[in-house]
C-alpha positions in Angstrom: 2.9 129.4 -102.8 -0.6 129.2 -105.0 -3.8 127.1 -104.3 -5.7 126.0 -107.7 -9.0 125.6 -106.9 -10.9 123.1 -109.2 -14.2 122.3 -109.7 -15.1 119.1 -111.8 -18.9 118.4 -113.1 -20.4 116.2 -115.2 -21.0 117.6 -119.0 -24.5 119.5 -119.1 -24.9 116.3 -121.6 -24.6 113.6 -119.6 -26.8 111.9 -117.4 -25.8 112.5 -113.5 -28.0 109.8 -111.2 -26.3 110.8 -108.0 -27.3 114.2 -108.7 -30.5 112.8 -109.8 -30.9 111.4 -106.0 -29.7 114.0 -104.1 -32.4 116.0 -105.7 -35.1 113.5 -105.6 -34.4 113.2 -101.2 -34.4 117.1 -101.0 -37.9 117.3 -102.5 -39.1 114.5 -100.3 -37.7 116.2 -97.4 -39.6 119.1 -98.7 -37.2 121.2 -100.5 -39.3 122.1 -103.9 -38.7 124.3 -106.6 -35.5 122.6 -107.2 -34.9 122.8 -110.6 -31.8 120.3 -111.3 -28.7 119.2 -109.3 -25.3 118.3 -110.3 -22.8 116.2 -108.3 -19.0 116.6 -109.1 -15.5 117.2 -107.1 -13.7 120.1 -105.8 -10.0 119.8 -105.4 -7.2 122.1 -103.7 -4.0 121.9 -104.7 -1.0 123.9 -103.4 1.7 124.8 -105.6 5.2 125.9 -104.6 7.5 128.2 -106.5 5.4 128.8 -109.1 4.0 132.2 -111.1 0.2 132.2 -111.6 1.1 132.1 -115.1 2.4 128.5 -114.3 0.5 127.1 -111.6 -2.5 127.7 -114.8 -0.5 126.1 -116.8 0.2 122.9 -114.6 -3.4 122.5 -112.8 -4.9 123.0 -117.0 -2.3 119.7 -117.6 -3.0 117.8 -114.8 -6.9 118.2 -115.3 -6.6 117.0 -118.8 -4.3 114.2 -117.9 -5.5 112.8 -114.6 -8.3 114.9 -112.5 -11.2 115.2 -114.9 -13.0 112.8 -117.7 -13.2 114.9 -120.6 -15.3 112.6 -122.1 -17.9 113.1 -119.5 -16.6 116.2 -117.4 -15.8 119.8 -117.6 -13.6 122.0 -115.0 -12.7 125.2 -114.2 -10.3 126.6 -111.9 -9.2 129.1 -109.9 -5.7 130.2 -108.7 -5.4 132.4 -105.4 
């Protein structure tokens, strides 16, 4: 068994209010120095009898075809 580890975030390009807020309540709880913050998901997935080889291949197809926007988001993943 593999776990795909994926991390979805908005496009550097495209606006991200909740990130906006979260970093606008840090700084008024008096976190400063905060230069930007970027709200997305993190998804695990567990694959059975699978290579690595495939579990890359099947976590890059699902991303593109259901997990992230790729209009407005980007991923990356890992597989353990």
């Amino acid at each position: 068994m593999v776990t795909a580890k994926i991390k979805i975030l908005p496009k550097a390009s495209v606006l991200d209010p909740q990130g906006k807020v979260v970093m606008q309540s840090l700084e008024t709880m008096g976190f400063m120095n905060i230069e930007d913050v970027r709200l997305g998901k993190y998804i695990e997935i567990k694959l059975e009898n699978m290579t690595k080889q495939e579990a890359e291949k099947t976590v890059d197809t699902m991303c593109q075809k259901l997990l992230a926007n790729l209009v407005i988001e980007s991923y990356v993943f890992d597989i353990e």
